[in-house]
N, C-alpha and C positions, 0 to 999 in steps of 0.2 A: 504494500500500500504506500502508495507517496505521500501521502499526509496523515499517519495515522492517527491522528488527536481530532481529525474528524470524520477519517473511515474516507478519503478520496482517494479515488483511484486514478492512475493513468495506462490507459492501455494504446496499444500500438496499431494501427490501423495501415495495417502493410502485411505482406508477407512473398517473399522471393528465397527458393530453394539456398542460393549459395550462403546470403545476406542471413541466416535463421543459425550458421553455425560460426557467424561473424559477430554484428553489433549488435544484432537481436541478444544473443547472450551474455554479454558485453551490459546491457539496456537493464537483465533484468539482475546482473551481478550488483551493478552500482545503487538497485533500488527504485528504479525511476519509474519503469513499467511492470506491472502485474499480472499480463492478459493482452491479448490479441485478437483483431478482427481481421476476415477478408470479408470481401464480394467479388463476383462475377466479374467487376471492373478490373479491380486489383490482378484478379488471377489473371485476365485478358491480358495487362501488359507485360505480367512477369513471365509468362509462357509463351508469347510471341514476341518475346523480344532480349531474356536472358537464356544465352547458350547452354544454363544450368539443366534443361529438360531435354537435350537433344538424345541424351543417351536413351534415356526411359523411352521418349518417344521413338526410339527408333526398333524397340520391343516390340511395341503396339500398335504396328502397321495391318495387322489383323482385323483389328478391332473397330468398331464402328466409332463415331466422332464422340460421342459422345461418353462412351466408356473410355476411351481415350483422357476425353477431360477431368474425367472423376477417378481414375488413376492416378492422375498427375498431382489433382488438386486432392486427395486423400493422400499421398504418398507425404507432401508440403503439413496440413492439416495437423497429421501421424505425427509427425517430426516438433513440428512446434508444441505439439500437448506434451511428449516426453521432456523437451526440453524445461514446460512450465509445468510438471507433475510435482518436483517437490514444492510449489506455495501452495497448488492444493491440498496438496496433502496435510498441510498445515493450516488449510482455511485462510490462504491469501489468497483470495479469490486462483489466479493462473487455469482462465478457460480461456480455448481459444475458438472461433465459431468458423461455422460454414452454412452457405446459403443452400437451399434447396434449388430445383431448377428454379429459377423466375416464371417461367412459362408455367407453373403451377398455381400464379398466385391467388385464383380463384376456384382451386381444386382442392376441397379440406381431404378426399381421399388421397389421392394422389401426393398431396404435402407429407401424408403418415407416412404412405405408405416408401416413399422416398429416406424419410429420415429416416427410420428403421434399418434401412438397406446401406445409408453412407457410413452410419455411425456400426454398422456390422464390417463395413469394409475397413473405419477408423479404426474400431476396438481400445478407442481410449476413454478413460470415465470422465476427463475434463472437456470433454467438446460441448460447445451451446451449437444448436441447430437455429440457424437464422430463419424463420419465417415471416413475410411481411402481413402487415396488420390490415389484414381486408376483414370480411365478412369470414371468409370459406377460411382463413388466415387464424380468427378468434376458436376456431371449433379445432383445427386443428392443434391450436397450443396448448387447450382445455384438453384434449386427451394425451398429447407427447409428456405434458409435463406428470399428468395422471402418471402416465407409464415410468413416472420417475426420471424424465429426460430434459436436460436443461436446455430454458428456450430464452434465444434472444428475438423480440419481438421487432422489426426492422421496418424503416418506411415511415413510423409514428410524426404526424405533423399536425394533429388537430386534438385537441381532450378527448373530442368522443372518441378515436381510434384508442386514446390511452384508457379512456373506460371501458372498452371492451378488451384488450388485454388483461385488465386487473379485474376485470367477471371472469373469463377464461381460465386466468392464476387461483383464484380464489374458488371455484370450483374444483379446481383439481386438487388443493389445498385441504377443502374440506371432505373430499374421500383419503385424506392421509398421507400425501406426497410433502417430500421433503427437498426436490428438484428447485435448483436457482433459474432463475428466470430474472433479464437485464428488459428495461422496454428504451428502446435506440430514437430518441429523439430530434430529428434532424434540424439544425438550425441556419446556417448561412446562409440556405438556400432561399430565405425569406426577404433577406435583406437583398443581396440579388436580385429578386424578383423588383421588388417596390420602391427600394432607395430612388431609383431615378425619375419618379412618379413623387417624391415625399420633398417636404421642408425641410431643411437644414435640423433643425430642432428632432425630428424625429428618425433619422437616418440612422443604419448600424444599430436600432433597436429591435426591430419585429420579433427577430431570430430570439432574440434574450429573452422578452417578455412572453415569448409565447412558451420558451420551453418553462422557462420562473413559472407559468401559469402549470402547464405540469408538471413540473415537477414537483408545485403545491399539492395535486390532486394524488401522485403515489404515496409523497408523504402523509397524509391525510389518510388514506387507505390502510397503510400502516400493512402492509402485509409480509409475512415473516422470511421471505426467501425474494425479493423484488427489490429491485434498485431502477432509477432511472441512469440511463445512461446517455451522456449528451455526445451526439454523433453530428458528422459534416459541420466540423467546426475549423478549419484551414478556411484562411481569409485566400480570397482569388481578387487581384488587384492592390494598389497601396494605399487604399481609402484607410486602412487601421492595420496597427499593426500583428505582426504573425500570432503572435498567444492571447489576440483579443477574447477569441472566443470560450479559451479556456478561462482567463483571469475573471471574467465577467460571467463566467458559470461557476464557481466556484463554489460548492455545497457538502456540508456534510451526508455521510453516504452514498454517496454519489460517484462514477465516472464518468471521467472521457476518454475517450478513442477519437486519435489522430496523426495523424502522417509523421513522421522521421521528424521532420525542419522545424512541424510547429509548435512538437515536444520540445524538440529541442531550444528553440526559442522563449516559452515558460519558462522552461526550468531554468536558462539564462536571467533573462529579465521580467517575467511575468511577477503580477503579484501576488503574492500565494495565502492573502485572509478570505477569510469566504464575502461571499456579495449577497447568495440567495438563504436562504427564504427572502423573496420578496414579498411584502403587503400584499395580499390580492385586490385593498382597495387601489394602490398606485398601479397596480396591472392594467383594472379595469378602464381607470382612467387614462390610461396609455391607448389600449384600444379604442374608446369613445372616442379620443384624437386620431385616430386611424381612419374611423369609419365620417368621422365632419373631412376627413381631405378626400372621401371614393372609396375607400376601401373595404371590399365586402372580400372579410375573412373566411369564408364558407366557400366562395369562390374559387379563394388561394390555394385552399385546402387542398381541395378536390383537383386542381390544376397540378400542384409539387407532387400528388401522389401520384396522378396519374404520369405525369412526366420523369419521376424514379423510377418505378413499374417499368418503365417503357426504355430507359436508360438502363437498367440492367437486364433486360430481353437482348435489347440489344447487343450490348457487350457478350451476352452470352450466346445468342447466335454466330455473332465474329470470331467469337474465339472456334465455334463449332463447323465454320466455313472454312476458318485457315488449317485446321486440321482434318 
């Protein structure tokens, strides 16, 4: 844990075969990180574009494109949970996740019936199974986590998406499950959207205030295996700087997942007191100033989700075309 006097975490939001027995290690000797994410994005450029895969893939010329990519990406997956086995083992957190197909994201069968099969090819107990937080997304977490399988809930951009995770966790909770489960809040991707639509006064805030709003609502739930976890927090452009989004989420309980640079950038000069809990009355009032300049948050929602969704299809077909 990097801050443990208030339980924050930092996890690493990358993952490349050579890189996992280099700084990754290196990352988690010095303390900094605890745990690791991919996506379909991530796995896209490391496998098309680091020579570290060409041996394996030159195995699995047999094999269809797709098993192909769930070798490669179980083989990476495998590798990083032994590396982070002993913090689990100690209850420092040290999972590391993997996505389902994306092309599943409204298939709660197909989601099970998926993870069951990766996490048999993984054979580690620290893996979270990334599922994103649709509809067919909530049913399927309400039974992997049942099943005792740890889920990181992915995609989350609105409360109600966060309210239906934390039904989902809490149903499988109360038949007896003791399974951790992260729910992956996405935030820059607000400010992006709206900054250039917005007043000066309101810019570089959406992202904050909306996760501050849930991350109110997990705390608030209080559920016994659930963290929020603040995800798509690397600034893209020099509007602010690199560990804005970490310094400004800053909560107890809590992580974040982000790239190499913008870890490293915190841990340089970030400021490292917490920010959140925020008021939920100064949230609200943050929003009412949203929606007096146009802004219909319901809208946006439904806009980031569907444009992630559609971003990690993506990337995941390209990977599935180049192989």
């Amino acid at each position: 844990m990097y801050l443990p006097d208030i339980g924050f975490s930092l996890w690493l939001d990358f993952i490349e075969r050579d890189f996992l027995q280099s700084t990754f290690k290196e990352l988690i000797d010095k303390k900094i990180i605890n745990g690791a994410t991919s996506n379909p994005a991530i796995f896209k450029e490391a496998i098309l574009n680091s020579p570290a895969y060409k041996e394996q893939l030159a195995r699995l010329q047999e094999q269809d494109p797709k098993s192909r990519y769930e070798a490669l990406a179980a083989k990476d997956i495998q590798e990083a949970a032994k590396i982070l086995l002993p913090l689990y083992e100690k209850g420092d957190d040290g999972f590391i996740s993997i996505e389902v197909d994306p092309r599943l994201a409204n298939d709660a069968a197909g989601t099970i019936k998926e993870a069951h099969r990766l996490l048999k090819m993984i054979d580690m107990p620290n893996v979270m199974i990334k599922v994103p937080a649709t509809e067919a997304g909530f049913e399927a977490m309400a039974e992997l986590v049942g099943d005792g399988i740890h889920v990181n809930a992915t995609l989350v951009f609105s409360p109600k998406q966060a309210i239906g995770c934390l039904d989902a966790f809490e149903k499988a909770l109360a038949n007896g499950s003791k399974a951790k489960s992260v729910i992956s809040i996405f935030v820059s991707r607000f400010d992006r959207k709206l900054d250039p639509t917005l007043p000066a006064a309101l810019r570089g805030k959406t992202g904050i205030m909306n996760a501050a709003r849930i991350y109110n609502i997990i705390q608030e739930r209080n559920l016994p295996h659930t963290r929020a976890l603040f995800a798509s927090t690397s600034v893209k452009g020099g509007d602010y700087p690199a560990y804005y989004y970490i310094s400004n989420l800053l909560a107890p309980k809590s992580i974040n997942t982000a790239p190499l640079a913008t870890i490293e950038a915190f841990v340089e000069a970030g400021e490292k007191e917490p920010i959140l809990p925020i008021p939920n009355e100064e949230i609200d009032k943050f929003f009412d100033a949203l929606s007096d300049n146009g802004v219909d948050m319901q809208k946006v929602y439904d806009q980031l989700l569907q444009e992630g969704l559609e971003a990690f299809e993506i990337a995941f077909e390209e990977i599935l075309k180049e192989l």
